[in-house]
N, C-alpha and C positions, 0 to 999 in steps of 0.2 A: 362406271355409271354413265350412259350417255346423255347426249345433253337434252335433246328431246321427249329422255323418259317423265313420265309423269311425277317420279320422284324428284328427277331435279328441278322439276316446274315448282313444286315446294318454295324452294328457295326464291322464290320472287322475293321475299321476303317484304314487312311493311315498309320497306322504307323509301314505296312510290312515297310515301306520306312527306318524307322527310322530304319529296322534291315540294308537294303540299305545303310543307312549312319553312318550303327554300332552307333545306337541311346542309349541315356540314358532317360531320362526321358521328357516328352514335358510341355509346360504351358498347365495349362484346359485354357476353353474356347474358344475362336475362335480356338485350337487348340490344341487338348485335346488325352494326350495318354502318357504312363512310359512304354519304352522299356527295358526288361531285356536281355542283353547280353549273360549270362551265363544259365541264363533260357529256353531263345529262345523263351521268353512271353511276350505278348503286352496286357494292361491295357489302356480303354479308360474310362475314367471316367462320363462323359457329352456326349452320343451319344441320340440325339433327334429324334423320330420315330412319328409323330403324335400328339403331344404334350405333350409326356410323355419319362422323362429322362432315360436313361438306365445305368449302371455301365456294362461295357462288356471286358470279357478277352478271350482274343485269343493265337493260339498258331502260329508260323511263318515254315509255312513250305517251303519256295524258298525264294527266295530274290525277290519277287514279287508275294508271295502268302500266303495270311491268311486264318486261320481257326478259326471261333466261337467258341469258348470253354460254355460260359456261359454267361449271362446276367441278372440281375438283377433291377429291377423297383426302383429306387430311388426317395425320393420326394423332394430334395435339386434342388437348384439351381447353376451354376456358379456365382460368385461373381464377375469375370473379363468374359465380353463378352457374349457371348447366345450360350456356347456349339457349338458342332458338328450336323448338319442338314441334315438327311438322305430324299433325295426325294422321291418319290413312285415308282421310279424305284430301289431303295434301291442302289444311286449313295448317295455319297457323298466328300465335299472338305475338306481337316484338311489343317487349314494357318499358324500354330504354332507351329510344330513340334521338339523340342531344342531335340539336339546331340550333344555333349561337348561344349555346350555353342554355337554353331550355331544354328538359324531357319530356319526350311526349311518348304514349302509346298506341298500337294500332294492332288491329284484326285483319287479317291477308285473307282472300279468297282464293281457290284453284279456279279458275274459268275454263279453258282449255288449253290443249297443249304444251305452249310455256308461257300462257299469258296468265295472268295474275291479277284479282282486283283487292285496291285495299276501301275497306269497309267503314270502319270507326276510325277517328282518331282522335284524340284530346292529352291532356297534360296529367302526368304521372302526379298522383298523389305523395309525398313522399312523408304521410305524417307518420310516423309509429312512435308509440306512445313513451318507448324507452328511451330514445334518443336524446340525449342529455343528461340521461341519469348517471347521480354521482353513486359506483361502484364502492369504491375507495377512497380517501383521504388520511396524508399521514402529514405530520407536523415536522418539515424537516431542518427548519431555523426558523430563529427570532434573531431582528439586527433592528439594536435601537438606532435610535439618530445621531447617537455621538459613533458608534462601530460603522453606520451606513457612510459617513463624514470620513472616517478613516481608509476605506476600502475605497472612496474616489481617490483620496491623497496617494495610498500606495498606485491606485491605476496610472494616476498620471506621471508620478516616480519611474513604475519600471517599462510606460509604453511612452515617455514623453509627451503625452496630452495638457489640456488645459480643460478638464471639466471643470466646469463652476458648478456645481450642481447639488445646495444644502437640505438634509433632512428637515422635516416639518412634521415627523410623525415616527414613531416606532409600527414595526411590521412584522408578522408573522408571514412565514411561507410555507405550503403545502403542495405536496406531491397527490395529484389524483390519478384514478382511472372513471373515466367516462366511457358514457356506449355514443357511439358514431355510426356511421353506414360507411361502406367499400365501393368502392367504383359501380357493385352490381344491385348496391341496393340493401346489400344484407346488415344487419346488424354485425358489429367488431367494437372491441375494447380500445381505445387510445388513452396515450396520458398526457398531463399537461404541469405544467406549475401556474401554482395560482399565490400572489402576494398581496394581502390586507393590511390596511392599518388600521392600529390596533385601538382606535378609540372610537367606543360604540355610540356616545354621544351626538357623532357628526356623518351624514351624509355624504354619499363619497360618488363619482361617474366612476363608470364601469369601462374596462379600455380594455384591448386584445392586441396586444403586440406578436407580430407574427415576426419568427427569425429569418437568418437567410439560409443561403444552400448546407448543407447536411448531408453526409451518406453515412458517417457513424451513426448508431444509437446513444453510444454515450457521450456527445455532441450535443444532445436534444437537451431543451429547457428542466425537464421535469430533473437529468443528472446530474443539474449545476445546480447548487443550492443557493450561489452567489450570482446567480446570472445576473449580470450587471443593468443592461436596459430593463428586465424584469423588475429589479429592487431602487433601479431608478424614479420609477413611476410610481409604483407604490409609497418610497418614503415623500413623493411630491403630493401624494393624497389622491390617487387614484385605487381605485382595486382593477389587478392586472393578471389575467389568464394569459400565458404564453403557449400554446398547444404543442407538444410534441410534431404531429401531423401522423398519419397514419403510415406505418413502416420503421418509425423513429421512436425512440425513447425505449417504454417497454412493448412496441407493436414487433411481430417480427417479421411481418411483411415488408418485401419492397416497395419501398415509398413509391407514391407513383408521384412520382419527379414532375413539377409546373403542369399538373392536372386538374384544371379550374374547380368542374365540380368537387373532387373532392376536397381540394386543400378548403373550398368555401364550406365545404358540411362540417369538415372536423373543428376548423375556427368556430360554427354555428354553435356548433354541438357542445365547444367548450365553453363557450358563453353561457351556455344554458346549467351546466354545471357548476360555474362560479358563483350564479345567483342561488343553488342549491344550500353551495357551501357556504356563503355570508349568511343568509336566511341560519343557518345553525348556528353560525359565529355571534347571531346580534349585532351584524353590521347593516345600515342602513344604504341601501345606491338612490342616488336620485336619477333622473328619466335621463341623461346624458350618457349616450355610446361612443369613444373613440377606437377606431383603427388604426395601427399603426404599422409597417416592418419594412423591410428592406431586403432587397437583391429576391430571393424566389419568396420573403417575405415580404415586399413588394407587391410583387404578381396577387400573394394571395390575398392579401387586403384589399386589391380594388377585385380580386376574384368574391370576393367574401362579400364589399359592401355590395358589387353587383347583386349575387342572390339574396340578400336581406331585403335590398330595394323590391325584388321583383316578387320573390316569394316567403318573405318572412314580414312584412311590412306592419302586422298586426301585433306582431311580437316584437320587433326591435324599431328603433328607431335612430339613425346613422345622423350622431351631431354634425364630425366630421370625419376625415381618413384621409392619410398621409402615405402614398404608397410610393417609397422612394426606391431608385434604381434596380427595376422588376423587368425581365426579360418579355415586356406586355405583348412586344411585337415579334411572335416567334415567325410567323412566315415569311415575315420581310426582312426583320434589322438581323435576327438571329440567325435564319437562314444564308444570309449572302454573308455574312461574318464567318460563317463553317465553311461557304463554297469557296474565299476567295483565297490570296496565295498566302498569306501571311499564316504565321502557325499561333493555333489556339492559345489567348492566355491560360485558360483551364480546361487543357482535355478532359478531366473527367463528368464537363458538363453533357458532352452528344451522347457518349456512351449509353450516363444514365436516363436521360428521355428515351434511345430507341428501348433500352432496356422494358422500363416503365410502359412506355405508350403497347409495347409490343404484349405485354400484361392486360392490359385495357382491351387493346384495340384488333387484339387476335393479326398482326398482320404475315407471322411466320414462324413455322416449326423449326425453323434451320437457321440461328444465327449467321452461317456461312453467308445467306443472302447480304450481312450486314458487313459483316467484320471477314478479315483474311486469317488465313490458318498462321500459327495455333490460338487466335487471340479468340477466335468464333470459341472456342471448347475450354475459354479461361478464362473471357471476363467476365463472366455473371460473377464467379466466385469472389471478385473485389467486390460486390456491391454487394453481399452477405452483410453489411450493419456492423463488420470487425472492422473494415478500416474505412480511414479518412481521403477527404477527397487530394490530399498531398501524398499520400501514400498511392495512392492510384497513380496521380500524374508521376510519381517516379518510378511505374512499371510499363507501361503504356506508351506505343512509341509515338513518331506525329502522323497527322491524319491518314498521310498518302502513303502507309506500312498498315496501318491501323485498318482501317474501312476498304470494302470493296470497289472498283469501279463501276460497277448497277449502282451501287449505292448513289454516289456522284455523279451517273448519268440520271440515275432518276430524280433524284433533288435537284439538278441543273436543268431537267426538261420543263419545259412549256404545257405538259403533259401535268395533270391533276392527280396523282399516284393515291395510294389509300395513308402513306402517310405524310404526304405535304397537304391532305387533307384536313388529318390530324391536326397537325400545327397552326393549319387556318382555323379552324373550330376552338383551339385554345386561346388563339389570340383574346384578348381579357379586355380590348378597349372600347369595341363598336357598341358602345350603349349611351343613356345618359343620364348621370349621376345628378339626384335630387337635392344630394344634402351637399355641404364643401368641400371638395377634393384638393388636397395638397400635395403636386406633385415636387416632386425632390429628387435631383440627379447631379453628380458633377459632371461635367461636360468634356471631362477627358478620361471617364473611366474607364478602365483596360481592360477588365472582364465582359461586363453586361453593357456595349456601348450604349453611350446618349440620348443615340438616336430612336430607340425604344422608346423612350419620355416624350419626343419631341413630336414624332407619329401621332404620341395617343392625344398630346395636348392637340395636334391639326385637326384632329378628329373631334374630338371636343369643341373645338372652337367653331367648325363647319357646322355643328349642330344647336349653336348659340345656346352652349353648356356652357355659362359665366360663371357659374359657381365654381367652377374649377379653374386654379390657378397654377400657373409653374412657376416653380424655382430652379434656374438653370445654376447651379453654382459653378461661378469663374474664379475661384479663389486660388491662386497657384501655389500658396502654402498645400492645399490639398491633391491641385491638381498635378502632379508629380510621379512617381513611381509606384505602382502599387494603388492605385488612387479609390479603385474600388472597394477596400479595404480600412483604408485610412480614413475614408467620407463617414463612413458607417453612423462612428458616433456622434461627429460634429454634425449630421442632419438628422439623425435623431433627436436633438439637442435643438432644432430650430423647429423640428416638429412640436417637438413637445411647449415651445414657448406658444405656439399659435393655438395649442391647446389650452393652455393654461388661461389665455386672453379671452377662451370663451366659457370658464367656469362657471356656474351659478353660484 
């Protein structure tokens, strides 16, 4: 195809728009395009011409006018949705456009040769009427207060802990399936655990604790029937949906690993289920929402209260959220922690983002671009949902065997690539949060560093976002070996007290 043909003029695609809304990167599929800011260059990844994909980059010359730079035949498919679809008038719609974690849609013109005008543009509707609906529910424990009581005593027995943490309520827990949306928009089934207490009498706040990282399925909330932070919350007299996340539990998609929008839909969506399911149960919630998780359940919680703030704001109402040690800062803290020389505490965190992102964000047919032989044509197969992210790290060697050098030229460049773009677009902090944020990190964590935390409280603070507070924890009982891991429950544990201070 060459590049001045009319067909690959097509592909201007809308996402002059995205310079319009000072755009970062979009989802592929129904919506398909990575705006660079500093660049002033638009990447569509899935532009469909006749039945044949295109990779097509442009450069933005107005704020309503694109130029064809180049185009390329790709023989990959979108994974979410069916691409971008140019008519025979070389017209096209992109419905999927994200700029700092907004969608927007837009109408592209052919004008001539490879110039391109875009037309409309506004913000994706994303109501469908299903979304939230509870599928299924199955009852898969009851733990009164003297067993819930028991099950801390054995926790602290066989991991050395010190919960305090006494029942005030017997609880049932349920496994669901809810309807969600995918990165492209479409309707999909996720599952979640949801835990009640059991007395119909009394009004309860409604809280979403979101977990941390995961690549098993049977890892996810919905397969533990004892998940412990889950049945924490609930015997404290909360009602608590824990979301599997889309890919996880019974999904058999791959999760798409620290994916703002989605992991914010599927939390949305499972909220919306929970209030299904109490409304059957004859449990009362009063008007209080807490968020809560840690590590990529972190990310998702301030992912989550961001889009409730912004576009669910008539539906929920965010008391507060505690989003503790969340990789918030992927293009900075996460990035220069992959490039520098020290060797990953958990390889199999990079893997699964290009994985993921490369699912989303169309950036390549060829693993090889990413990974060296033989790992290009072996490691998706770890991230099938059969094993654990420890079972990864002990096949997978360290980085500079593992990944290509493009890889690490292009991540180390000055250059705005399509997916350090990505990563800027995820970053989850540049907003400002209405209700109380409680951030929570220890300060020697060896996974997800500190500095993540400390980023997004700057950011906050520049914007005289007072509502949100940090808690850097120095506590050297914690901060030790392993420290990301160890923290978990002790700052769930302080979350939850700052919850409980603001009960009605």
């Amino acid at each position: 195809m060459n590049i001045n043909s009319v067909r690959i003029t097509q592909q201007k695609i809308t996402f002059s728009i995205l310079f319009l809304i000072f755009i970062f990167p979009c989802t592929i599929s129904k919506a398909d395009g990575l705006f660079s800011v500093q660049g002033n260059t638009l990447s569509v990844p899935f532009l469909n011409f006749q039945g044949q994909n295109y990779l097509a980059e442009f450069s933005v010359l107005s704020l309503n006018q694109l130029q064809l730079n180049s185009a390329v035949p790709r023989d990959g498919q979108a994974v979410y949705g069916d691409g971008t679809q140019v008519d025979a008038s070389l017209n096209f719609t992109m419905q999927r456009i994200s700029s700092d974690g907004q969608l927007y849609n837009a109408a592209v013109t052919h004008q001539h040769d490879n110039i391109f005008s875009i037309d409309t543009i506004s913000l994706v509707d994303e109501t469908v009427s299903a979304r939230g609906e509870l599928v299924e529910s199955t009852l898969v424990n009851e733990v009164s207060q003297s067993q819930f009581d028991l099950l801390v005593s054995l926790h602290n027995i066989q991991k050395g802990t010190n919960i305090d943490v006494k029942a005030i309520n017997d609880v049932q827990v349920y496994s669901v399936i809810y309807e969600t949306i995918d990165p492209a928009g479409s309707l999909i089934q996720a599952s979640a655990l949801i835990a009640l207490p059991t007395d119909t009498q009394k009004t309860y706040p409604l809280l979403a604790y979101q977990h941390g990282t995961e690549v098993s399925r049977a890892d996810a909330p919905s397969q533990n029937i004892n998940d412990l932070p889950t049945l924490g919350f609930a015997a404290s007299g909360y009602v608590v949906v824990s979301a599997d996340f889309i890919g996880l539990g019974e999904s058999a998609l791959l999760h798409p690993y620290v994916h703002a929008h989605s992991l914010a839909a599927a939390v949305i969506d499972a909220l919306r289920s929970a209030r299904i399911l109490v409304a059957e149960k004859g449990i009362s919630l009063n008007n209080q929402l807490f968020l809560v998780g840690y590590s990529e359940g972190g990310y998702a919680t301030m992912a989550a209260h961001r889009e409730i703030q912004r576009n669910y704001s008539q539906e929920f109402t965010v008391t507060a959220s505690a989003p503790m040690a969340g990789p918030y800062d992927l293009s900075g803290t996460m990035l220069d922690q992959f490039l520098g020389d020290a060797p990953l505490p958990s390889p199999f965190y990079i893997p699964y983002i290009l994985l993921s992102y490369n699912q989303v964000y169309g950036f390549t047919d060829n693993l090889s671009d990413f990974f060296q032989s033989p790992y290009d044509q072996t490691i998706s197969s770890l991230y099938d949902g059969n094993h654990s992210g420890s079972e990864i790290d002990d096949v997978i060697p360290e980085k500079r065997q593992l990944y290509t050098q493009a890889l690490f030229d292009e991540l180390g460049s000055e250059q705005n690539s399509r997916l350090k773009v990505a990563l800027l677009e995820n970053d989850i902090f540049r907003w400002a949060p209405d209700a109380p944020m409680f951030l929570f990190h220890c300060i020697e964590d060896d996974k997800v560093p500190y500095q993540n935390t400390q980023v997004a409280f700057d950011h906050f603070q520049s914007i005289d976002a007072t509502q949100v507070q940090l808690f850097a924890i120095d506590d050297p009982v914690l901060n030790q070996a392993g420290a990301h891991n160890e923290c978990a429950i002790p700052l769930l544990l302080n979350g939850k007290s700052l919850f409980d201070s603001m009960l009605q």
